[in-house]
C-alpha positions in Angstrom: -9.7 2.4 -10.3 -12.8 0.6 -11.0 -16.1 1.0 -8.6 -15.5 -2.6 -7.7 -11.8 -2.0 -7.0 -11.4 -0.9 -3.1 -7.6 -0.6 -3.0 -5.0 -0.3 -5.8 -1.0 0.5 -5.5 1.0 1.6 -8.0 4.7 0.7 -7.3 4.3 1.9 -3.7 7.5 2.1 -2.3 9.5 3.4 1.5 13.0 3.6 2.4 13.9 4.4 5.6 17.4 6.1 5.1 19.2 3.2 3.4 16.8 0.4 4.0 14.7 -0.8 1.2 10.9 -1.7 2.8 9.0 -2.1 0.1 9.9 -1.9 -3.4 7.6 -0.8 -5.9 4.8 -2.8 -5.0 1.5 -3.2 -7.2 -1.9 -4.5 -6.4 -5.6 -4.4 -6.9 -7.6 -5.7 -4.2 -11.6 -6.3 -5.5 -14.6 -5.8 -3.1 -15.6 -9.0 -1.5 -11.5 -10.6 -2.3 -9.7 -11.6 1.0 -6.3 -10.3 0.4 -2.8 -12.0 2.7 0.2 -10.9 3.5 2.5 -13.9 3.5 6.1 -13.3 4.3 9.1 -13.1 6.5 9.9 -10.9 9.2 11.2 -7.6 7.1 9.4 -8.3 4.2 7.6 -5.2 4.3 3.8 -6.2 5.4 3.2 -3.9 8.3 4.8 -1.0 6.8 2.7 -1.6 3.7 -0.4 -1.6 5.8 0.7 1.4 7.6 1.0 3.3 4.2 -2.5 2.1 2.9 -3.8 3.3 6.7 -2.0 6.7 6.3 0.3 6.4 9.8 3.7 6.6 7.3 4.6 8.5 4.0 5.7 6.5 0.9 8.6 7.6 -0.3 7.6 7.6 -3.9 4.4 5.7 -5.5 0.5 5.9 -4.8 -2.1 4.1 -3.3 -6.2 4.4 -3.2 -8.2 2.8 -0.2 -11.8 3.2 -1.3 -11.2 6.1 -4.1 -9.2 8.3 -2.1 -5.6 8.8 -2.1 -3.1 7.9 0.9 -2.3 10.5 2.9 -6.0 12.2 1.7 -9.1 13.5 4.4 -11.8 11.7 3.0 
């Protein structure tokens, strides 16, 4: 993670028993970008953004929000 980089995923996943949220997702987000979630209901967004916030548990992967990991006290 770079000083400019303020959140980064690598392959980030969840599954809630046998549903696949998100699958292995993977993204830098810069200081200063404006970042979208574009998709259909189900896709994954708000339990993406819930990970990055720390309200749910990845099943497997990793995320930084501003250098710390998920799940981290700052």
């Amino acid at each position: 993670m770079t000083r400019d980089t303020v959140i980064v995923t690598d392959d980030l996943t969840k599954r809630y028993r046998d549903r696949l949220a998100v699958d292995r997702l993977n993204m830098r987000v810069r200081q200063g970008e404006v970042y979208g979630f574009v998709g259909p209901n189900g896709a994954g967004k708000t339990t993406t953004m819930r990970m990055l916030v720390g309200l749910v548990r990845p099943t497997s992967g990793s995320a930084q929000v501003l250098g710390s990991e998920i799940g981290e006290s700052p």
